[in-house]
Structures are given as C-alpha cells and as structure tokens.
TORPA-4810 file (N, C-alpha, C, O; in nm, 3 decimals):
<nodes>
NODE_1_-1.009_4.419_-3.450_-0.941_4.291_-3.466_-0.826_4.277_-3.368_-0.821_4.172_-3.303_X
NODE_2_-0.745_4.357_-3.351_-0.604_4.391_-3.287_-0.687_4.337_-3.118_-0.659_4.239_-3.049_X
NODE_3_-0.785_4.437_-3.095_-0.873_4.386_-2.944_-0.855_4.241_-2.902_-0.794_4.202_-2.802_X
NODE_4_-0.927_4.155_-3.007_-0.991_4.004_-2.997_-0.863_3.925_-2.975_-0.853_3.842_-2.884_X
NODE_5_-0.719_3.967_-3.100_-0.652_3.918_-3.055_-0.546_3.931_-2.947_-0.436_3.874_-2.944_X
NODE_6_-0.606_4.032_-2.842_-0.495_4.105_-2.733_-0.597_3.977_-2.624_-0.527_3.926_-2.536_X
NODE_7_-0.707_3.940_-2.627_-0.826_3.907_-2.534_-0.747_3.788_-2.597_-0.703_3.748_-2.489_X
NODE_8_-0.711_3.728_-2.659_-0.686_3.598_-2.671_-0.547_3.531_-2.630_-0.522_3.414_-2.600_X
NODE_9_-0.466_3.644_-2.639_-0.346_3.622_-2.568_-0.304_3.604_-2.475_-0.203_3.547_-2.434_X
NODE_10_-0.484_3.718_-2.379_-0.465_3.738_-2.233_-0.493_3.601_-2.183_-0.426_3.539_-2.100_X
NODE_11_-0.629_3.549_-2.256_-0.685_3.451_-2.222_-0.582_3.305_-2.269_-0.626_3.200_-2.223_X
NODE_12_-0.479_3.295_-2.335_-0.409_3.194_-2.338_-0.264_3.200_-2.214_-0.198_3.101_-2.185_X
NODE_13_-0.243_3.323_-2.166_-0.156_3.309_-2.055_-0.254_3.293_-1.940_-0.194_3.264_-1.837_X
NODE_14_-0.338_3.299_-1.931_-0.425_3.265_-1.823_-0.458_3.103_-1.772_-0.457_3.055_-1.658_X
NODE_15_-0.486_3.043_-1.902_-0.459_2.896_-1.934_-0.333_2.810_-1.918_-0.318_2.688_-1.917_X
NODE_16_-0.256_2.901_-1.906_-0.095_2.872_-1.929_-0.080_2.865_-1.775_-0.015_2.777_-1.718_X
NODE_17_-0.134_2.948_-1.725_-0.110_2.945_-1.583_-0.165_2.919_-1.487_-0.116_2.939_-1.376_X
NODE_18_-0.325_2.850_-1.514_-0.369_2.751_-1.478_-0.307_2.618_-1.477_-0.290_2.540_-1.383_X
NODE_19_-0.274_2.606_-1.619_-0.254_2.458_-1.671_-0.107_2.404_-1.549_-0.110_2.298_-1.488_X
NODE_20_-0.020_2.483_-1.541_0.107_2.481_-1.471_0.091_2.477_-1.336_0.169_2.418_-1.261_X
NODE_21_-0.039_2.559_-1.288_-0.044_2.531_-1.132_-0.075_2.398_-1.123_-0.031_2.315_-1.043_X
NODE_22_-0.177_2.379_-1.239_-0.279_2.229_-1.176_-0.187_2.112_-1.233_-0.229_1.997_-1.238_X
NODE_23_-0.043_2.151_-1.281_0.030_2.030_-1.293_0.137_2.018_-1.168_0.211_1.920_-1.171_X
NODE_24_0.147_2.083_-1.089_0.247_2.119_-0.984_0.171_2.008_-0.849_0.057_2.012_-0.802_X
NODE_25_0.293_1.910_-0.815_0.264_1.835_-0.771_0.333_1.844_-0.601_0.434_1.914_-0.603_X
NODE_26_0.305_1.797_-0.481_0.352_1.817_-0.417_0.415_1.658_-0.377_0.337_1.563_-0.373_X
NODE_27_0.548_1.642_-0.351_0.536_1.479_-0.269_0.541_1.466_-0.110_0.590_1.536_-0.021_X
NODE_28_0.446_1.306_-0.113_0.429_1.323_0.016_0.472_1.196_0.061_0.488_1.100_-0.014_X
NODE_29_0.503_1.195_0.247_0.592_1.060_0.269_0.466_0.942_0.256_0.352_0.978_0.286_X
NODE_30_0.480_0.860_0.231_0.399_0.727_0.276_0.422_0.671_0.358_0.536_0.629_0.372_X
NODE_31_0.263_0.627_0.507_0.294_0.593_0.573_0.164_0.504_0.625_0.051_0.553_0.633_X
NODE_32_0.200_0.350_0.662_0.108_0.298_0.666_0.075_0.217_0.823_0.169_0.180_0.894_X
NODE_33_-0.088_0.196_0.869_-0.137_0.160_0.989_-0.246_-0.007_0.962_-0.355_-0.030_0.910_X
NODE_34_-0.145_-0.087_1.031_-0.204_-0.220_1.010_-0.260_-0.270_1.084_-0.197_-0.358_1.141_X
NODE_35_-0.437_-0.243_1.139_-0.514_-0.292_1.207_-0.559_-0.462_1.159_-0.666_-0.504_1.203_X
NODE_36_-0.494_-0.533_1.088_-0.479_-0.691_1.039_-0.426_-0.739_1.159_-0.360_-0.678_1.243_X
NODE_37_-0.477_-0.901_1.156_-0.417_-0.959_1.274_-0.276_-1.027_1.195_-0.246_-1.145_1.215_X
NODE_38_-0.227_-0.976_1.141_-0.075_-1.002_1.039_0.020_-0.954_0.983_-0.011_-0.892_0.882_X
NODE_39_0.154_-0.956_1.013_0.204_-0.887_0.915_0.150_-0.897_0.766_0.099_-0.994_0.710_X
NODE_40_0.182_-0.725_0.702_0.200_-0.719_0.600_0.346_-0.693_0.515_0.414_-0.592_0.527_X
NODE_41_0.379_-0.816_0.419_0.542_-0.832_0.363_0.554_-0.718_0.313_0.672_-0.684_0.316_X
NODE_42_0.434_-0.581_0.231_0.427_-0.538_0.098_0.311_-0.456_0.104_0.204_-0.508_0.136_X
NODE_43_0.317_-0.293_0.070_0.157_-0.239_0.043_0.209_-0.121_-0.059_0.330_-0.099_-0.072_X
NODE_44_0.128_-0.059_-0.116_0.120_0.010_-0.199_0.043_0.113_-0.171_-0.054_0.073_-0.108_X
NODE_45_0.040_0.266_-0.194_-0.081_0.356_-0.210_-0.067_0.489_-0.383_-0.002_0.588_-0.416_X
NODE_46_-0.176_0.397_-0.439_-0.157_0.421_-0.604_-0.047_0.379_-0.644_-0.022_0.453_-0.738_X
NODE_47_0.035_0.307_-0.632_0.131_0.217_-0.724_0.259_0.236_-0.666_0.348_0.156_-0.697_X
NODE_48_0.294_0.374_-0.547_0.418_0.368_-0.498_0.394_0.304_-0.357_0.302_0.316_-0.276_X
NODE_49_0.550_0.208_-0.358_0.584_0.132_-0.234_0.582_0.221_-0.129_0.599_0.340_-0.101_X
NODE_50_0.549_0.094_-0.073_0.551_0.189_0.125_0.607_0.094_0.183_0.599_0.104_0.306_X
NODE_51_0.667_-0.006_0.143_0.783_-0.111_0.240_0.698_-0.226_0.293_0.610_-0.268_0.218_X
NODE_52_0.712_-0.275_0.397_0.646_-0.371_0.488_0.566_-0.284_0.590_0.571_-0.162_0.609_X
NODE_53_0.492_-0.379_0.648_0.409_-0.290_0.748_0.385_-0.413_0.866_0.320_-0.514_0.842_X
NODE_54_0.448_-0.385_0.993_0.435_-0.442_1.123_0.292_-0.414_1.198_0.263_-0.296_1.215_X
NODE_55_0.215_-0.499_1.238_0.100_-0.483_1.318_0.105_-0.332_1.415_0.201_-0.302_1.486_X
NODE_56_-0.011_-0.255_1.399_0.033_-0.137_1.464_0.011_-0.154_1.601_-0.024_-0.264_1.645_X
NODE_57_0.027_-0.053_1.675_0.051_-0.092_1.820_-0.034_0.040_1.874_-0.064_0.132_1.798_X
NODE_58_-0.073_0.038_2.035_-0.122_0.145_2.060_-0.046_0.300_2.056_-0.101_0.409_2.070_X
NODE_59_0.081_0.274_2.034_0.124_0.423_1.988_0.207_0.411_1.821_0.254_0.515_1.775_X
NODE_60_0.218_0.295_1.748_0.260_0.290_1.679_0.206_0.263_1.545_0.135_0.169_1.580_X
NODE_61_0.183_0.273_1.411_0.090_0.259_1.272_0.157_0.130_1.260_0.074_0.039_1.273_X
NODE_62_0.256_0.095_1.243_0.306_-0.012_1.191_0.452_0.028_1.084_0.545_-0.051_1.093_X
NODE_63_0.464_0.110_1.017_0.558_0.141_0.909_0.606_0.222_0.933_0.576_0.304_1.020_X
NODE_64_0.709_0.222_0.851_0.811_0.381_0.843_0.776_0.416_0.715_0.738_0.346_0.621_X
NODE_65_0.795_0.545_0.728_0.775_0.627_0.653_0.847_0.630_0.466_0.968_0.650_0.461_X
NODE_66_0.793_0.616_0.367_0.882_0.581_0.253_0.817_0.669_0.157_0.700_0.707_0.147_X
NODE_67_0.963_0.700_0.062_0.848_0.797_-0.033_0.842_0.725_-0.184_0.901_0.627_-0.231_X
NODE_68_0.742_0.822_-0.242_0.650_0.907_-0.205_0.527_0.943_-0.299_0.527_0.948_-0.422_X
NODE_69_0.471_0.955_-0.250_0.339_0.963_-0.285_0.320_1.084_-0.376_0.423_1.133_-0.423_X
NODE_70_0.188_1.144_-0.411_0.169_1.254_-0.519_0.073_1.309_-0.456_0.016_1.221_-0.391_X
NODE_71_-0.003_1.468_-0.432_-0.077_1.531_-0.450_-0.121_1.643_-0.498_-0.036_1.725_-0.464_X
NODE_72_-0.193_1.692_-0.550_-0.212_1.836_-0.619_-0.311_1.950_-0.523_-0.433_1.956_-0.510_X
NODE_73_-0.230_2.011_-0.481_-0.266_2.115_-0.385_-0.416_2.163_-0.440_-0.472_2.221_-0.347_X
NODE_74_-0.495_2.161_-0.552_-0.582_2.207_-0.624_-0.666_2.087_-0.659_-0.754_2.083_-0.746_X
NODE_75_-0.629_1.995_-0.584_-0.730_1.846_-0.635_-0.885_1.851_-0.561_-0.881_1.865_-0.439_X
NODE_76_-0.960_1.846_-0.594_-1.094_1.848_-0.545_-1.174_1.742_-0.466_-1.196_1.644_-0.537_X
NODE_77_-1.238_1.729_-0.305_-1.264_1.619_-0.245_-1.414_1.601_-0.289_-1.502_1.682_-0.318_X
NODE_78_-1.411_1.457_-0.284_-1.326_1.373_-0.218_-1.202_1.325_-0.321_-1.229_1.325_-0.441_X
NODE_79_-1.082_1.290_-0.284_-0.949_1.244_-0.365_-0.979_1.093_-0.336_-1.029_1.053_-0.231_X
NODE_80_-0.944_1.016_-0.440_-0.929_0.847_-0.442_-0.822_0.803_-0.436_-0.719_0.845_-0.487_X
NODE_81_-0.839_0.721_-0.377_-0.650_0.628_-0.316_-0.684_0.487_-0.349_-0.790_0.438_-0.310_X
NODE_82_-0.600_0.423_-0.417_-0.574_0.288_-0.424_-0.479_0.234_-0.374_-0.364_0.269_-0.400_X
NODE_83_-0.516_0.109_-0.267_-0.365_0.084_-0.206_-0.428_-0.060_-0.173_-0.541_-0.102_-0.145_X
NODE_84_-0.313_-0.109_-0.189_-0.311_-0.273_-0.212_-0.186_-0.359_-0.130_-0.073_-0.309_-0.122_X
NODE_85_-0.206_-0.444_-0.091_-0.082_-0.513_0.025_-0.105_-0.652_0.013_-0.200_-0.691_-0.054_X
NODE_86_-0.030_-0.731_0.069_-0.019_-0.863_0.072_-0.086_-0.873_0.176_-0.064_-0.799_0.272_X
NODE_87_-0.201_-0.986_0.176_-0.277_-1.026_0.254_-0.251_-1.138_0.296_-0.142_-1.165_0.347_X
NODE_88_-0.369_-1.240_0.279_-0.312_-1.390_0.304_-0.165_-1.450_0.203_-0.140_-1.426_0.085_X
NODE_89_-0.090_-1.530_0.298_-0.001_-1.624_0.230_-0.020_-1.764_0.306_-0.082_-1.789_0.409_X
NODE_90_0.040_-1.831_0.237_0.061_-1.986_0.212_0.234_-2.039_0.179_0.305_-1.983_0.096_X
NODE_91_0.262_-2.117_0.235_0.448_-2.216_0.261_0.391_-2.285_0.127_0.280_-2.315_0.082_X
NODE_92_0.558_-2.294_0.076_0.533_-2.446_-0.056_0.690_-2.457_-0.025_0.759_-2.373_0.032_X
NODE_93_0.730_-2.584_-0.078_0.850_-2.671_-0.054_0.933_-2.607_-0.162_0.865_-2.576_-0.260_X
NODE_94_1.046_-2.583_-0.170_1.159_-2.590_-0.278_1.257_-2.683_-0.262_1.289_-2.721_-0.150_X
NODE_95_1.307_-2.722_-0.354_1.464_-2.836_-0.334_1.539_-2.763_-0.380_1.492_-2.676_-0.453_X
NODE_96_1.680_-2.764_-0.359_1.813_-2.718_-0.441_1.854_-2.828_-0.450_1.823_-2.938_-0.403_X
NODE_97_1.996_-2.756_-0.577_2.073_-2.818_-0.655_2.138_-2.963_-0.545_2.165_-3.070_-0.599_X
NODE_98_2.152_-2.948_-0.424_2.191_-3.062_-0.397_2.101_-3.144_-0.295_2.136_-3.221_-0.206_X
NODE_99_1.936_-3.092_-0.346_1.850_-3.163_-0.259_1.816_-3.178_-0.131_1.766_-3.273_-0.071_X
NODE_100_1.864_-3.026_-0.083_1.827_-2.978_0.019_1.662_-2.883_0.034_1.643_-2.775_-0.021_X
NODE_101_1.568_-2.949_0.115_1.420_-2.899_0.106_1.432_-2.812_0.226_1.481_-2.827_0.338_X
NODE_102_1.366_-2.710_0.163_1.317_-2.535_0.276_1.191_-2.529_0.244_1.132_-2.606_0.168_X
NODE_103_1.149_-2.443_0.296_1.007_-2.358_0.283_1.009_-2.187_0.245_1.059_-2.094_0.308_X
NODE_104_0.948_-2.189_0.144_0.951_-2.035_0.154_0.756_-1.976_0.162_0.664_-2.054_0.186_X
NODE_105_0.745_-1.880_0.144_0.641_-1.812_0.168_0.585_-1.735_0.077_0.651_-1.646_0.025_X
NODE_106_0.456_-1.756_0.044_0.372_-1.663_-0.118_0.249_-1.610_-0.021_0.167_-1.643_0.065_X
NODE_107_0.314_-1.474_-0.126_0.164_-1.395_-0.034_0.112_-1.348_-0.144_0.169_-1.346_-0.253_X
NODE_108_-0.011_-1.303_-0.118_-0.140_-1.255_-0.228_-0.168_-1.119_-0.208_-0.190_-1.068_-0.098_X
NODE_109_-0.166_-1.070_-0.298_-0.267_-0.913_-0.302_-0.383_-0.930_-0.302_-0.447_-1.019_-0.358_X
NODE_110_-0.439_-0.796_-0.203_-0.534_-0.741_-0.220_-0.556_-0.582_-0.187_-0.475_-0.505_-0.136_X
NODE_111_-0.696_-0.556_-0.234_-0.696_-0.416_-0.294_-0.814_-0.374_-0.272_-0.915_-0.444_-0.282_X
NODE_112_-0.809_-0.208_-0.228_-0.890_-0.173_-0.150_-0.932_-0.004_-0.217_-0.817_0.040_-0.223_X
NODE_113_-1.008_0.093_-0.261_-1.001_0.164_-0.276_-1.053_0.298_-0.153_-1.165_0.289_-0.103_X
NODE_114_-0.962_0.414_-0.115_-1.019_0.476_-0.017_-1.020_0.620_-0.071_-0.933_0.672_-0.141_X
NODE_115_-1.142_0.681_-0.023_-1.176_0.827_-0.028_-1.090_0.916_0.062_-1.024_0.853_0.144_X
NODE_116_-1.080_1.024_0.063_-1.004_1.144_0.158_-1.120_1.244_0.154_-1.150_1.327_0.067_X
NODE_117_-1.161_1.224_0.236_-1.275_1.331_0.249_-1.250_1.467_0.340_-1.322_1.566_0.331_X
NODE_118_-1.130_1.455_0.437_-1.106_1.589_0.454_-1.036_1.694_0.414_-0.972_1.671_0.312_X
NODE_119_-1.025_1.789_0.452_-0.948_1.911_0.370_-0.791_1.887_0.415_-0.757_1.918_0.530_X
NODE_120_-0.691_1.828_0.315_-0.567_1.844_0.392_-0.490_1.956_0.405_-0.490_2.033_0.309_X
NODE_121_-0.414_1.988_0.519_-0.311_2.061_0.573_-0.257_2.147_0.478_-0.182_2.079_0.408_X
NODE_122_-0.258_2.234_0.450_-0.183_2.339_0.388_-0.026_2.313_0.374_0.044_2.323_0.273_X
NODE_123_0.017_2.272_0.529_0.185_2.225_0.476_0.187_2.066_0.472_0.282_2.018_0.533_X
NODE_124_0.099_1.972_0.409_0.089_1.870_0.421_0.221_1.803_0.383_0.294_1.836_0.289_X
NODE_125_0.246_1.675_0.500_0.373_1.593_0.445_0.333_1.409_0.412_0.392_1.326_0.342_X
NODE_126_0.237_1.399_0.477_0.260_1.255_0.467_0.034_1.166_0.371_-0.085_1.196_0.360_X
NODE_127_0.132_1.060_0.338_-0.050_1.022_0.272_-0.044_0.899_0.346_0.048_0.817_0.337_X
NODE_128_-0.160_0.890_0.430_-0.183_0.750_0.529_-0.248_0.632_0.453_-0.319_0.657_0.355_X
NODE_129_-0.228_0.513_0.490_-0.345_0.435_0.458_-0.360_0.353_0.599_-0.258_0.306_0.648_X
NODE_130_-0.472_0.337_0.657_-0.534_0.262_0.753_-0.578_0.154_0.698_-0.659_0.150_0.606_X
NODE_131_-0.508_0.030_0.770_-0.568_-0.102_0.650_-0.626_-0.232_0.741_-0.554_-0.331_0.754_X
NODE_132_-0.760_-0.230_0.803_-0.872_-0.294_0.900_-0.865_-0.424_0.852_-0.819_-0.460_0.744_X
NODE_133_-0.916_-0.494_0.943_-0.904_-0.661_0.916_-1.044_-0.693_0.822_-1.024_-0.780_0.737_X
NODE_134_-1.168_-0.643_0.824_-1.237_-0.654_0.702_-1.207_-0.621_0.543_-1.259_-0.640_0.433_X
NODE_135_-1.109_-0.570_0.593_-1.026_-0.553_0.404_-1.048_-0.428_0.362_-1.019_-0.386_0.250_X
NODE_136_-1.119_-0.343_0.485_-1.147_-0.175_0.454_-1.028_-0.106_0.479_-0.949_-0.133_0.570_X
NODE_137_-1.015_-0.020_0.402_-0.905_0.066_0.391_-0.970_0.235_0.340_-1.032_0.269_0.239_X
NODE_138_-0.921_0.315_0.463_-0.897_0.451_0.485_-0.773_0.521_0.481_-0.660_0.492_0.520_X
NODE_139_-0.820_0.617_0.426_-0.732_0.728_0.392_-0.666_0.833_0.423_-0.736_0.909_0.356_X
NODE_140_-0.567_0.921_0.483_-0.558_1.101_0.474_-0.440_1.140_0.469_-0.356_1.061_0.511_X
NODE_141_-0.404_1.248_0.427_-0.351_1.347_0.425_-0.313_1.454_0.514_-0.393_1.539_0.553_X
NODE_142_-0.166_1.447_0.553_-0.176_1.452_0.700_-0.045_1.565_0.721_0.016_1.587_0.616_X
NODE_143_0.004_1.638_0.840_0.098_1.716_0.823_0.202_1.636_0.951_0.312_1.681_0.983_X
NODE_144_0.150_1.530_1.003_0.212_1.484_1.107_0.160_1.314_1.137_0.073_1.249_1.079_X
NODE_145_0.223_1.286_1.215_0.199_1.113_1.207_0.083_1.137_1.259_0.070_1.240_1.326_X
NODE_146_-0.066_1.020_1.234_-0.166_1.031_1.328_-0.165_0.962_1.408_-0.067_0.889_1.392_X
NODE_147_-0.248_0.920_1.541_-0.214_0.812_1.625_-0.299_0.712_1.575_-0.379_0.737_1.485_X
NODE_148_-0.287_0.579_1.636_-0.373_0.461_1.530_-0.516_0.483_1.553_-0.537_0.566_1.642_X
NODE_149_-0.628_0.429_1.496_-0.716_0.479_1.477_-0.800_0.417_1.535_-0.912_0.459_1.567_X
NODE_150_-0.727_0.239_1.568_-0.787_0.179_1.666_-0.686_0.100_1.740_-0.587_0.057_1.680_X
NODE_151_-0.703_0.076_1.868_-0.604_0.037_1.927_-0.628_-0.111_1.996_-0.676_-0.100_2.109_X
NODE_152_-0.603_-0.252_1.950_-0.589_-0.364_1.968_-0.517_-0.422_2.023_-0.402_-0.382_2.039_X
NODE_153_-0.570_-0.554_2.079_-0.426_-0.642_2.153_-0.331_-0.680_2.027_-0.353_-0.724_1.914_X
NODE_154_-0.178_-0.628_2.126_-0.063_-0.665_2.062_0.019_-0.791_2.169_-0.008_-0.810_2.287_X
NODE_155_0.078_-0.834_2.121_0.163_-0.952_2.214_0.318_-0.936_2.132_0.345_-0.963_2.015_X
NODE_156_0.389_-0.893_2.222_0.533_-0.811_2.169_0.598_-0.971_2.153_0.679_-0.986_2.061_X
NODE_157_0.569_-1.082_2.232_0.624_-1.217_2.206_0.597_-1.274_2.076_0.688_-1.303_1.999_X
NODE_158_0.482_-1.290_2.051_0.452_-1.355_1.909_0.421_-1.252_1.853_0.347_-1.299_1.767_X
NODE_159_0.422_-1.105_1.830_0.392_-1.040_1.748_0.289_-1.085_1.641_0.285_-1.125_1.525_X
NODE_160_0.182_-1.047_1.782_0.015_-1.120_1.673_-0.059_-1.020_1.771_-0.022_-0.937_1.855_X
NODE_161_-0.194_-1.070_1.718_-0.323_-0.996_1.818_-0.353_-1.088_1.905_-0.430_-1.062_1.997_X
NODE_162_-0.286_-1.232_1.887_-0.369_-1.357_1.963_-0.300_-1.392_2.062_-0.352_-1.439_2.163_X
NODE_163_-0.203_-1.381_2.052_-0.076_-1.443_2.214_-0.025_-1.520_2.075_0.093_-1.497_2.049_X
NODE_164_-0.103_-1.617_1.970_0.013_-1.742_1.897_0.018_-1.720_1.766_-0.086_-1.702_1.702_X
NODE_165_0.146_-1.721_1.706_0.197_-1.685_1.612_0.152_-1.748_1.515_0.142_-1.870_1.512_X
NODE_166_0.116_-1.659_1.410_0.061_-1.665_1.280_0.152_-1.759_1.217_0.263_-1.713_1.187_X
NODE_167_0.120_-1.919_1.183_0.201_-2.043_1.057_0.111_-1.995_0.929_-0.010_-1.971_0.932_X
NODE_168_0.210_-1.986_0.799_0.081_-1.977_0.692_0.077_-2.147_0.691_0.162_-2.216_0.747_X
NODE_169_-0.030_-2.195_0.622_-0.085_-2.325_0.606_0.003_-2.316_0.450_0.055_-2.224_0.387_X
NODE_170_-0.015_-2.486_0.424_0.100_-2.523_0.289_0.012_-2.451_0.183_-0.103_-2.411_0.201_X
NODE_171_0.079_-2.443_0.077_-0.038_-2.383_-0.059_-0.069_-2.487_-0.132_0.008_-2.583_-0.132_X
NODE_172_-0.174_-2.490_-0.201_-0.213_-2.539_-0.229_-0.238_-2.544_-0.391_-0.300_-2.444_-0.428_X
NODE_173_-0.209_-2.630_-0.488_-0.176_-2.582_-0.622_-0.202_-2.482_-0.715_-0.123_-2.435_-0.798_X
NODE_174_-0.363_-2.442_-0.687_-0.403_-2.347_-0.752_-0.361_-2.196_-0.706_-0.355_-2.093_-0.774_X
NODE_175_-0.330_-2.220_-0.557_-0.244_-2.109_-0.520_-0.147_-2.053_-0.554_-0.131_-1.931_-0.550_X
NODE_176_-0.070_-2.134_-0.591_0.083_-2.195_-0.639_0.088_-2.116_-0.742_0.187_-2.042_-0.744_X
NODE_177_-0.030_-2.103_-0.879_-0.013_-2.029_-0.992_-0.082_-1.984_-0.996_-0.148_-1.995_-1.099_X
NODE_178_-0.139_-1.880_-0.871_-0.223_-1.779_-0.892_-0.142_-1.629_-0.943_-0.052_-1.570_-0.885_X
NODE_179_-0.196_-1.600_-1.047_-0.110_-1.431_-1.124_-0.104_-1.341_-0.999_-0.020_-1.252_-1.006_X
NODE_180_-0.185_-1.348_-0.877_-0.198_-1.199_-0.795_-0.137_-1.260_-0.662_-0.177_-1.210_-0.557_X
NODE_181_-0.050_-1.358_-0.655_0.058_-1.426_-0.554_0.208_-1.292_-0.603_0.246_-1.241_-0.708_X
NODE_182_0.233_-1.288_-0.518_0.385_-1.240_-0.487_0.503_-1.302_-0.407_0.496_-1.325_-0.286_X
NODE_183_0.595_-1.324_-0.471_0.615_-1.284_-0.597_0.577_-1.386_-0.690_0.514_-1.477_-0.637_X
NODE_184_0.596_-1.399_-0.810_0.593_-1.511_-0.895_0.692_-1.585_-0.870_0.799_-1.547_-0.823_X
NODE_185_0.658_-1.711_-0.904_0.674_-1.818_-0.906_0.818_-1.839_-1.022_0.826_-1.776_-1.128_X
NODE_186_0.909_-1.926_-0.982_0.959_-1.953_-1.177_0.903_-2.138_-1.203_0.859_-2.206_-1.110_X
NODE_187_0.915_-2.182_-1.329_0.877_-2.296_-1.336_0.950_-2.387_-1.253_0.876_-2.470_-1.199_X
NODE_188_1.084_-2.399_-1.222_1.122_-2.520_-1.139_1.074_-2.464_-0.973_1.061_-2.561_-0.898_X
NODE_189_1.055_-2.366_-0.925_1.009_-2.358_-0.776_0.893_-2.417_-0.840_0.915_-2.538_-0.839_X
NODE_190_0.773_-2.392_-0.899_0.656_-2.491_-0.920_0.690_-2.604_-0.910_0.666_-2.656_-0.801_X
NODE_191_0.751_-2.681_-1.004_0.800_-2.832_-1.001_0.818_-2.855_-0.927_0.737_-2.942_-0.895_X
NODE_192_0.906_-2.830_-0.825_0.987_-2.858_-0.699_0.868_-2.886_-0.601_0.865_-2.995_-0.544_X
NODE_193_0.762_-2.784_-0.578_0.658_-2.813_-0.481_0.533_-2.861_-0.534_0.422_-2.838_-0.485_X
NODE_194_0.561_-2.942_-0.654_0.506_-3.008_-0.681_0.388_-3.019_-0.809_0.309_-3.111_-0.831_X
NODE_195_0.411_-2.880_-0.892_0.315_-2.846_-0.957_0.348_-2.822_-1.101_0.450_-2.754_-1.114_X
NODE_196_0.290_-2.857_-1.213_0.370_-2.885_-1.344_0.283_-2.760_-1.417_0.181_-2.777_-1.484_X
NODE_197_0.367_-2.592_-1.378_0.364_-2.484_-1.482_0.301_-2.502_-1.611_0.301_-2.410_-1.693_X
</nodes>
C-alpha cells in the first residue's frame, strides 16, 4: 500500500510540474506589416493592441513595436493567431454646440485568422502579423524584425501605393450604426449626421 501511495505522489509532482511549465508564458513584442493600399488607424493580434500601422515600405513593416503578446514555449504547431484591424472607413458630419460642422472618420474591423507554421526561435522576442490587401493575414514568431515580405510602390508624398491620397467617401447610414465601426458612435454624433439611433 505504502508503494502505490509513494507512485502517486511521484506521479502528482510530476503533474505539478508539467502543469507549471505548460502555464509559463513568455511575452512577446507586437509588430505589424501593412501590405494594404491604406493606413491602418488600429490592429490587434488575439485581443492585444499593436497601435496604428503605416503602409510598409521596402525596408520598413509599417509599426512599432508594442507589447505584448503571449506564447508558450511548449505550444504545439501549427499555433493560431487572430488579428483584426481597421479596414475600410467612411467621413460623416458632426455639429457642435455652437454649430460649427467638421468631419470626422469611422473605420470598420476586420478579421483574419493566421497559422504559424514554423518552429520559433528559442530566444524569441517579437509575434508578426503580415496583413495583404486580399484580407489575408500571416503570421510568425520571430527573434528579430523580418524584412517585408513584399515590397510595393510607396509614394512618401501622399503616403499611398497610388501617387493619390486615399479620401474615405461620406458614410452612409447603415454604416453609421454598424456594431463592428470604430469607434462607436454616441446618439447625438448620429443625429448630427443625420441618422435617428
């Protein structure tokens, strides 16, 4: 009896010390590469911010670096990444208190899920997301910045792919109170541009 329960003790610090490795997390910087012909205001990879992201350039991803991300040195590939950014936006009118009209700007999420299919770095620091103008988004795990993955016309004047600068077009009501616009809306900016919340 004394045996079974020496084998069970062994076998519960064994568990114990499994369980503790495979909760041991490492953080990593976030850093993101915007092959879009647009800025992005806003992106995400699994739910933590990564800031804005500037059109990348031939030596540049687009972002700085923000933390931080999660990985488990013991996670098994392929690893899944969810990362999501403001895509298209659209202008709507506001008035103030003394009836002065501006424009501001609503942008929309969207969301992309990406695999990591290679083995990362042993001293890994940073989790990438590559985010393509078809709405595909790639992944890795990296110990150093990578270079971009594709390299496109930039125009340092209009900061576009085209030579002419990206206008969003006005929104349009249903836009206006769409739930996956950023940010929300409050009821009098609706009113104001025209739309009854």
């Amino acid at each position: 009896m004394s045996k079974i329960k020496q084998c069970l003790s062994l076998l519960g610090l064994i568990l114990a010390g499994c369980s503790s490795y495979a909760s041991e997390s490492i953080s990593l910087a976030l850093h993101g590469y915007n092959y879009t012909n647009r800025y992005i205001d806003s992106y995400e990879i699994n739910g933590q911010g990564g800031g804005n992201l500037f059109l990348s350039t031939s030596t540049a991803g687009g972002s700085k670096s923000a933390c931080c991300g999660s990985w488990w040195p013991n996670s098994r590939l392929p690893i899944k990444v969810k990362v999501k950014w403001t895509g298209d936006s659209c202008k709507y009118k506001t008035i103030n208190s003394r009836g002065e009209v501006s424009y501001s700007i609503r942008r929309f999420w969207k969301e992309a899920e990406a695999l990591i299919t290679t083995p990362p770095p042993a001293d890994a620091r940073y989790l990438e997301a590559h985010i393509y103008e078809d709405g595909h988004v790639e992944a890795a795990i990296t110990n150093t910045f990578s270079p971009p993955r594709l390299i496109l016309p930039f125009d340092e004047n209009t900061q576009s792919r085209t030579g002419v600068t990206f206008v969003s077009p006005m929104c349009t009501a249903a836009q206006l109170i769409d739930p996956n616009a950023y940010p929300r809306l409050t009821d009098r900016q609706l009113k104001n541009a025209g739309v009854n919340p």
